[in-house]
C-alpha positions in Angstrom: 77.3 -23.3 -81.6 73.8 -23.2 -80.4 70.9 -24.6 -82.5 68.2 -21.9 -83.3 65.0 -22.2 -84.0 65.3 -22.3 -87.7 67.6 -25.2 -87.4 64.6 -26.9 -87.0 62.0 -25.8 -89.3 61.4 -27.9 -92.9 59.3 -28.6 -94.9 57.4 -31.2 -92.8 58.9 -29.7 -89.1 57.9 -26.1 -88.1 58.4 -24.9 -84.6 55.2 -22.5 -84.1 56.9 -20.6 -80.9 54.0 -19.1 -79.0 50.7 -19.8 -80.6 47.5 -17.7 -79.5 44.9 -19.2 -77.8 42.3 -19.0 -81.1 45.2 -20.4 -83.7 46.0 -23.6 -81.5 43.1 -25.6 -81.8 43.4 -25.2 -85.8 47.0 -25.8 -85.7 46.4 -28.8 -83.8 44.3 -30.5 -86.0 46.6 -30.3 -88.6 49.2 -31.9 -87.1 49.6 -35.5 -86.3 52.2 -35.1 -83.4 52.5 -32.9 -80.4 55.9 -32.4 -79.2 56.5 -30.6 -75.9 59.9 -30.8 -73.8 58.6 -29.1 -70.6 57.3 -30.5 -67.4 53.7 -30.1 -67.6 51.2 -27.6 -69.9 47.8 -28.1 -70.6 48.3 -28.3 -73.7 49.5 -31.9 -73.2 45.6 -32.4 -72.5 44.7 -30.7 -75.2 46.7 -32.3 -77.8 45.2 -35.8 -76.8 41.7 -34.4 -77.0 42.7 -33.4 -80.9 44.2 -37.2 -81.7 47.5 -36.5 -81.3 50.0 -38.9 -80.9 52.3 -37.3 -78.3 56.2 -36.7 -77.8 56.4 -36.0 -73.7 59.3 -36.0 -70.6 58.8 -38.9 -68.4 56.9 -37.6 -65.8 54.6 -39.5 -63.5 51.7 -37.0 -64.9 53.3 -37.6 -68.7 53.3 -41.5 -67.4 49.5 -41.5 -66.8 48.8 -39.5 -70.0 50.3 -41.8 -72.6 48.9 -45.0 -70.4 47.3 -46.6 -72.9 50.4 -46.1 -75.8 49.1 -43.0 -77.0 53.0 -41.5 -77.0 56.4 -41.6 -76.6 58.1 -41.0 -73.6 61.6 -39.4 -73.5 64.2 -39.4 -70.7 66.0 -36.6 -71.6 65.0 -33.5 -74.5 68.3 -34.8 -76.7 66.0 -38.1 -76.8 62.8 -36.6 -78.9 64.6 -36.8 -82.5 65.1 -40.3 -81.6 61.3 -40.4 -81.1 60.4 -38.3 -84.1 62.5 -40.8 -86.5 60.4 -43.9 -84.2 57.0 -42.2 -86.0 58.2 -41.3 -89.1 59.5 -45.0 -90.2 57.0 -46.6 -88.6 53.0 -44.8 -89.9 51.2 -47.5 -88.8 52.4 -46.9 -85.4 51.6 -43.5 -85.8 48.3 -43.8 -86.7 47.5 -46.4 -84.0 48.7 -43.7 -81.2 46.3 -40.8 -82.9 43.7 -43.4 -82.3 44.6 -44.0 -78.9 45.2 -40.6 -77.8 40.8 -40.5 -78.8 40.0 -43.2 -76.9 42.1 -42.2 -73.8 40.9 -38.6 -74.4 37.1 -40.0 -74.2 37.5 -42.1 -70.9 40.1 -39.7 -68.9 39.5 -36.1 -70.3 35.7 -35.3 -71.7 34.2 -33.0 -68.9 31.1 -35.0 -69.5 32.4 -38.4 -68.4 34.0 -37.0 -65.4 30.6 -35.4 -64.0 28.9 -38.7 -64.8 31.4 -40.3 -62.5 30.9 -37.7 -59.8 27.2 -37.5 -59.8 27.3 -42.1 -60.1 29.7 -41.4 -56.8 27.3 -38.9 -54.7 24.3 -40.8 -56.2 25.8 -43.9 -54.6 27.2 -42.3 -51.6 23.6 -41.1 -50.9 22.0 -44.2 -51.2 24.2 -45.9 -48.6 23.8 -43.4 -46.4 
C-alpha cells in the first residue's frame, strides 16, 4: 500500500503540503524542525534563518548548510524517521541545533553581513590598486 499524507499527520507531526508565501514564516516559527526530502529549496535558507534545527538529503549544498551541526543529514528519504526519533529522545540536542542554525544563519545568510564582506573586498581591492 502506499503511505498517504494523513499517515503522517499527529498530534505533534502535521504535513502542511503547500504553504503560501505569507503563512510560512509564521508556521515556521512555530516549529522546532524543518524537514524537507528534496534536493534543494530556499526554504532550506529560510528555515535556518527562523532557528530551525534541520532534517536535509546529503547534498554538498545540504553539507555546507548544516556545517556547523545545525541538522541532520540523511542518505536516503526512508532515513528521516530515523532522524526525527534522533531529536525527539534527545531535546537537548535539539535545542543545541536551533541555536546553531542562529549562529550559522547570522555569519552565512544575513544580507547585511554578506555586503559588509563585499564592500571590506572592493574597499581592499581598491586600496591595493
Amino acid at each position: 500500500d502506499d503511505l498517504k499524507i494523513s499517515d503522517y499527520n499527529s498530534e505533534n507531526i502535521v504535513n502542511m503540503g503547500w504553504v503560501d508565501p505569507q503563512n510560512l514564516r509564521r508556521l515556521m516559527c512555530a516549529c522546532d524542525v524543518f524537514i524537507q526530502p528534496g534536493l534543494h529549496s530556499v526554504l532550506f535558507e529560510q528555515g535556518i534563518l527562523a532557528g530551525l534545527a534541520e532534517i536535509l538529503l546529503d547534498t554538498e549544498h545540504n553539507r555546507f548548510l548544516m556545517k556547523n551541526g545545525n541538522g541532520i543529514l540523511v542518505s536516503r528519504n526512508d532515513e528521516i524517521g530515523g532522524a526525527m526519533q534522533e531529536l525527539i529522545d534527545n531535546p537537548e540536542k535539539l535545542k543545541e541545533m536551533k541555536e546553531k542554525a542562529l549562529e550559522f544563519a547570522k555569519g552565512n545568510l544575513l544580507y547585511s553581513e554578506t555586503l559588509k564582506n563585499i564592500f571590506t573586498v572592493v574597499k581592499t581591492d581598491k586600496q591595493q590598486s
